[in-house]
C-alpha positions in Angstrom: 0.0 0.0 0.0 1.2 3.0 -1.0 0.7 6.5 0.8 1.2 9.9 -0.1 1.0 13.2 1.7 0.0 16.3 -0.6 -1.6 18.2 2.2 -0.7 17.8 6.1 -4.5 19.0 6.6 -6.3 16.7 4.6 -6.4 13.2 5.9 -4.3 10.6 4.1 -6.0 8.7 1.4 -5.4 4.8 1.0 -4.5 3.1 -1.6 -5.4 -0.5 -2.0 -3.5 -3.3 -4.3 -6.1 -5.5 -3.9 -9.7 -5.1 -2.5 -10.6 -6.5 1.2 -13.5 -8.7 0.1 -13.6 -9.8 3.6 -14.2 -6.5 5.0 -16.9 -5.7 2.3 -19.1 -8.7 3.0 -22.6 -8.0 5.1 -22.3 -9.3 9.0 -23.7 -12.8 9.9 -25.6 -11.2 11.7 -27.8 -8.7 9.6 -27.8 -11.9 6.9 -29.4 -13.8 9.3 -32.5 -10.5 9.4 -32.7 -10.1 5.8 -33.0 -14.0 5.3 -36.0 -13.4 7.9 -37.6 -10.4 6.5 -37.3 -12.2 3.1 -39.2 -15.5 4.4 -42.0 -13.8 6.1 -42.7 -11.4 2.8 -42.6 -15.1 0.4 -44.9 -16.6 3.2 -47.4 -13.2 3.2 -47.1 -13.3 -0.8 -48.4 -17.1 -1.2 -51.0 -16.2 1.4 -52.7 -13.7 -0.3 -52.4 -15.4 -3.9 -54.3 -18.3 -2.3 -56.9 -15.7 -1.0 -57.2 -14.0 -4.3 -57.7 -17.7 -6.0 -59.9 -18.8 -3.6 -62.0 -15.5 -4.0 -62.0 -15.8 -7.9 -62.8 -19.2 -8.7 -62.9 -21.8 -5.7 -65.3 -22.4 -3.1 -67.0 -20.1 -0.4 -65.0 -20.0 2.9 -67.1 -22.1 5.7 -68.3 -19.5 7.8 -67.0 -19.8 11.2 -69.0 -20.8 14.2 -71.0 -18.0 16.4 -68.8 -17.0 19.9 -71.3 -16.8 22.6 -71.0 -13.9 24.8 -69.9 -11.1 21.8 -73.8 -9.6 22.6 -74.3 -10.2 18.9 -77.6 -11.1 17.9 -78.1 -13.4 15.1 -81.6 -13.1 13.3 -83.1 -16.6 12.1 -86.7 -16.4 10.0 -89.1 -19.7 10.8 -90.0 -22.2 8.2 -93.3 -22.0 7.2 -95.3 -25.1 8.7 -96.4 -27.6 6.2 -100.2 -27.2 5.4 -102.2 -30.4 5.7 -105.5 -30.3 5.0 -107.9 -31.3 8.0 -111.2 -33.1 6.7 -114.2 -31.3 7.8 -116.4 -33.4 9.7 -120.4 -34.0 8.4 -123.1 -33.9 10.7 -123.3 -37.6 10.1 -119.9 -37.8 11.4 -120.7 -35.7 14.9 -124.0 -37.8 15.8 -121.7 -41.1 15.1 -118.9 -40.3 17.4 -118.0 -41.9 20.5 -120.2 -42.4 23.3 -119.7 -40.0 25.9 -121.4 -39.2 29.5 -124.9 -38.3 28.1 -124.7 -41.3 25.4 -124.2 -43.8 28.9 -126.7 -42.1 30.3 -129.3 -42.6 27.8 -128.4 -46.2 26.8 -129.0 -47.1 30.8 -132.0 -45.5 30.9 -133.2 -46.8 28.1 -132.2 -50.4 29.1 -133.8 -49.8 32.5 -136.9 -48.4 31.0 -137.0 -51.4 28.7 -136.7 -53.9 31.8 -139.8 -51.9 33.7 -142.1 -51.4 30.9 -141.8 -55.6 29.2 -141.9 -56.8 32.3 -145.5 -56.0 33.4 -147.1 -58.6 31.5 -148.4 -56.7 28.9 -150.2 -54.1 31.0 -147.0 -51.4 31.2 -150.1 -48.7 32.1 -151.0 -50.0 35.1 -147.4 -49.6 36.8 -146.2 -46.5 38.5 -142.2 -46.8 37.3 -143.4 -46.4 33.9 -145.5 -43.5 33.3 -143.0 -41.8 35.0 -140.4 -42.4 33.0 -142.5 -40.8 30.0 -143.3 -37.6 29.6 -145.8 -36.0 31.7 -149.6 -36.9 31.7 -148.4 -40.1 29.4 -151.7 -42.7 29.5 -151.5 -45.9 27.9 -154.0 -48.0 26.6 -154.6 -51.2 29.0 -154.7 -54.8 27.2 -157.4 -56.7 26.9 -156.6 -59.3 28.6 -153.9 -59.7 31.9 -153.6 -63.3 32.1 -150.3 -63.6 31.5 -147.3 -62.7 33.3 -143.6 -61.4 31.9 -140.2 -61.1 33.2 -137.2 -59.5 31.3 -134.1 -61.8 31.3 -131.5 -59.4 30.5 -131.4 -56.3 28.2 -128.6 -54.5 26.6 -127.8 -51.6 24.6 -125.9 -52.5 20.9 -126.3 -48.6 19.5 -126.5 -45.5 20.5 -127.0 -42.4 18.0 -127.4 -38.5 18.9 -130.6 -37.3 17.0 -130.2 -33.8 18.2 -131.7 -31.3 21.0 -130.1 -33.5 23.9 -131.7 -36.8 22.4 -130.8 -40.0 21.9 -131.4 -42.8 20.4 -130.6 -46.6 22.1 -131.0 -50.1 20.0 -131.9 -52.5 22.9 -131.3 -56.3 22.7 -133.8 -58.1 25.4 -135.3 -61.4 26.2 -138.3 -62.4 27.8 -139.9 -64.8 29.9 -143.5 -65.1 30.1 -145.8 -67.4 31.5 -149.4 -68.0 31.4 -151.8 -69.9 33.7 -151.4 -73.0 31.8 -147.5 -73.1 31.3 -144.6 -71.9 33.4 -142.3 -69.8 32.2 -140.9 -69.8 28.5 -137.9 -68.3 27.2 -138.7 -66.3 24.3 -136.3 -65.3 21.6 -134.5 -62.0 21.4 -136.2 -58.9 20.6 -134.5 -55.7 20.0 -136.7 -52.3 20.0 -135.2 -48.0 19.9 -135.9 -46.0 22.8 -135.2 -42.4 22.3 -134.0 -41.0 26.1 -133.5 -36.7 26.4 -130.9 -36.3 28.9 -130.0 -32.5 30.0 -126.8 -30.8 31.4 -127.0 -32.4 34.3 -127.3 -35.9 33.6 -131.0 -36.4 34.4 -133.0 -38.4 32.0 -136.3 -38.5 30.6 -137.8 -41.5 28.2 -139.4 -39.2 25.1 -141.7 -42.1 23.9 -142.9 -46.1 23.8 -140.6 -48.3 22.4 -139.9 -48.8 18.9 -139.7 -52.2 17.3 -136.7 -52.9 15.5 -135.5 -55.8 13.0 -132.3 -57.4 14.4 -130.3 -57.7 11.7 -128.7 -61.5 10.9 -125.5 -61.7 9.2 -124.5 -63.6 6.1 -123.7 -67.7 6.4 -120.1 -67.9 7.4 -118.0 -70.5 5.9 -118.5 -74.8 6.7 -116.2 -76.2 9.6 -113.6 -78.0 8.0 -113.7 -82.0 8.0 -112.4 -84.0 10.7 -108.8 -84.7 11.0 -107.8 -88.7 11.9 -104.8 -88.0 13.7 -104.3 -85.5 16.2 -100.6 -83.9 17.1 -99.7 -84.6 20.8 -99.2 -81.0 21.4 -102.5 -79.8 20.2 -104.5 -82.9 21.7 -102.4 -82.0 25.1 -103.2 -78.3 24.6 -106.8 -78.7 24.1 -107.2 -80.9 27.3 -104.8 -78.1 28.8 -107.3 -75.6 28.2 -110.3 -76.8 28.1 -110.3 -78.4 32.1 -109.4 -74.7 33.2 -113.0 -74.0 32.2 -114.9 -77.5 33.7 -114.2 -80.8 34.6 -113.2 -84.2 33.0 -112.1 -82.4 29.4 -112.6 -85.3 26.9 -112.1 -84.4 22.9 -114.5 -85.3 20.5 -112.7 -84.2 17.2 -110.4 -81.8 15.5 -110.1 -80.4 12.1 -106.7 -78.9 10.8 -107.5 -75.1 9.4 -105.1 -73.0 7.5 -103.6 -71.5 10.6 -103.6 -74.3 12.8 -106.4 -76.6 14.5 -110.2 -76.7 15.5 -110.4 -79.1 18.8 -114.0 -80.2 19.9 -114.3 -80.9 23.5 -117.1 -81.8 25.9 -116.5 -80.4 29.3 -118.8 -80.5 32.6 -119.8 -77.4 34.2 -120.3 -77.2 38.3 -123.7 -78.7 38.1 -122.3 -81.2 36.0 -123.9 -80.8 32.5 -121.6 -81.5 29.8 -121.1 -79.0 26.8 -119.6 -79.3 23.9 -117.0 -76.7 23.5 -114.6 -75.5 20.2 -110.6 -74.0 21.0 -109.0 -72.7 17.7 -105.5 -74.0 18.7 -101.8 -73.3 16.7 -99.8 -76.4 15.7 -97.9 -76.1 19.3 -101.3 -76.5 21.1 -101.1 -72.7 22.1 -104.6 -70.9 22.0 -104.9 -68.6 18.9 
């Protein structure tokens, strides 16, 4: 290195033969910084060109999930309900419904009405418990003859229908015994007559008018039993005799007849006074009841 001096006031300039690379070169340390600061701007750059994509073309970002306790209220409009259409009901449909208070009401009156009235013997005028369960000042004709006597088995009610104004009308099932002088007494067969019973807001009852005869009503023939079977499983035969002694004594079977779903056992059993009946079980091929 060569120095000169061309002025003792102006500092000496130097001369260099070669150039001090090393002396030139940036710190480790402040390398280390720019490498950093270069990093975080690449890592910021690819951030925001995946935003910019995602913006342009891709899909919407999931919207993230509500923070309770911001005091941000979040509006949310109701689905409308799903109309159904409710079928109107006919009158037909109101006077058919179930049988409530005033319907059990009128059916017992009418069945008590109906016990009192065919059990006079024909002479329902003469008796006290009828006219007043008819309307007031009710007179019935008396019979020509009284001979006879009559005594109402049992009575019950199959139908009652609401015929408006608090009225009802019950279908009574009943059967008779009567006697005259010549014969003790007879069971007749079932009758079935309408009695139409008011009943007001309070449950009392009032019988509107004299019976009604009515037709009962016989159903169409039902199918023929099926033939008797020759051999009997053990489980059904020891099913049937099962069953049957629960009801009387000394079960004995008479026959059974395989069905589609299983068996139809015939059985005679003896009752307390010891009459024997015959009796049917519908049975399944384990002997179980059906």
């Amino acid at each position: 290195m060569d120095m000169s001096r061309s002025d003792e006031s102006v500092e000496p300039v130097e001369v260099y033969e070669h150039i001090p690379w090393a002396q030139l070169a940036v710190p480790s340390r402040e390398k280390k910084t720019w490498v950093v600061y270069i990093a975080a701007g690449a890592i910021a750059a690819a951030a925001l060109g995946a935003m910019v994509i995602r913006s342009v073309g891709g899909e919407p970002e999931p919207s993230s999930p509500a923070v309770p306790g911001t005091g941000a209220v979040t509006g949310t409009t109701p689905l409308p309900l799903p109309q159904t259409e409710t079928p109107l009901l006919t009158e037909a449909d109101l006077l058919a419904a179930t049988p409530g208070q005033s319907e059990m009401s009128a059916s017992a009156r009418a069945e008590w009405f109906v016990s009192d009235y065919f059990s006079t013997g024909g002479n329902p005028g003469g008796h006290r418990r009828v006219l007043d369960a008819l309307p007031e000042g009710a007179r019935l004709p008396a019979p020509p003859t009284a001979e006879s006597s009559s005594y109402v088995e049992w009575a019950t009610t199959t139908r009652v229908e609401a015929i408006g104004n608090e009225r009802f009308r019950s279908t009574v099932l009943f059967r008779l015994l009567v006697s005259t002088e010549e014969e003790s007494y007879v069971r007749l067969p079932v009758q079935a007559v309408d009695v139409v019973v008011e009943v007001d807001g309070g449950g009392a009852t009032r019988v509107v008018d004299l019976p009604m005869p009515v037709e009962i009503l016989v159903g169409p023939p039902v199918s023929a039993w099926a033939e008797k079977s020759e051999e009997i499983p053990d489980l059904v035969r020891a099913g049937a005799l099962r069953i049957a002694g629960l009801w009387g004594a000394e079960p004995e079977i008479i026959e059974g007849s395989e069905r589609h779903d299983g068996w139809r056992m015939v059985v005679v059993v003896a009752d307390g006074a010891g009459v024997r009946w015959p009796l049917t079980l519908w049975l399944t091929d384990q002997g179980d009841p059906e």
